[in-house]
N, C-alpha and C positions, 0 to 999 in steps of 0.2 A: 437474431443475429448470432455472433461469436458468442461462443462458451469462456471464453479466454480468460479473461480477468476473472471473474467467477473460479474457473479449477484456478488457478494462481495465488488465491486467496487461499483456498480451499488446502491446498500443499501447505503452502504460505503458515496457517494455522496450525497444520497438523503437525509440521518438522516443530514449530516452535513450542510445541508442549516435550519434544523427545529431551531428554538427558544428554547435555554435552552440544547440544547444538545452538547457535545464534541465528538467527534472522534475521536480514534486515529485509523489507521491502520497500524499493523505490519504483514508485508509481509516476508511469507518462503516458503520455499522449491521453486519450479519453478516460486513461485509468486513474486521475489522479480525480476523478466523480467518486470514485468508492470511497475516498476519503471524505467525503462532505457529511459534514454533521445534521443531523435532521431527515434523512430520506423519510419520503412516504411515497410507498409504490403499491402499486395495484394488489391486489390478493393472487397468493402465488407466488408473486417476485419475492428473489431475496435480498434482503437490505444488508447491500458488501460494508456499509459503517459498521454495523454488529459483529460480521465476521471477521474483518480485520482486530477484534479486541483481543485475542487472544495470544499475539503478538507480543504488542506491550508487557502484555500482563506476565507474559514469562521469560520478558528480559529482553524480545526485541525491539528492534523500530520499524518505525513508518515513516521514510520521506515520501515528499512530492517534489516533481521538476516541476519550478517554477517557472520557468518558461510557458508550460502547459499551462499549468494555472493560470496564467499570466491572459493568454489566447483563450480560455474556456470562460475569465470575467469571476476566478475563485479567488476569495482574499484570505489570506489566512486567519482570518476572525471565523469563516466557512468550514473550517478545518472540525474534525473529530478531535477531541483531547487525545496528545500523542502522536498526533501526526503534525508532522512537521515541514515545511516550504526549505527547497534543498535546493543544490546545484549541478550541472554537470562535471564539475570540476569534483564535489564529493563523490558522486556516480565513480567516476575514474579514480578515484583514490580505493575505495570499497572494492571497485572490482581487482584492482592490484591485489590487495590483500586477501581477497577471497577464496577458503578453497575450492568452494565452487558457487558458481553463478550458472541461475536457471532462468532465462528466456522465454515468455509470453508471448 
């Protein structure tokens, strides 16, 4: 399939180690699975729980639209430590303030 979520992360991770910069990443539609705590996937695959850590770790966040969640059967007990079950109504406040926002 798509590469998409995968490089998104993969940015997602890198900017948030730089000096001076915030991240947040809000995760929808099928991408709010890379937030799920516990993957075990096949040899090869990469497990997006792990790469999303590096986030947190340097000051940003991780929402999930709960709606997705909601449709995919994820509860936030499913959730990775530091990720969090969001709204679209935060989505649109985040992106006002934003000075930029990157699309997936």
């Amino acid at each position: 399939g798509l590469d998409s979520t995968y490089n998104a992360i993969r940015l997602a991770a890198a900017l948030s180690k730089r000096d001076g910069v915030e991240v947040t990443a809000f995760l929808m539609g099928d991408g709010v699975t890379a937030a799920m705590a516990g993957q075990k996937t096949p040899d090869g695959y990469y497990k997006l729980d792990r790469m999303l850590s590096p986030i947190p770790r340097n000051g940003g966040q991780i929402l999930t639209c709960g709606t997705c969640m909601d449709a995919r059967g994820i509860t936030d007990e499913m959730l990775i430590e530091n990720a969090h079950r969001s709204t679209m109504e935060k989505l649109a406040d985040l992106t006002i303030t934003a000075d930029k926002v990157l699309v997936f």
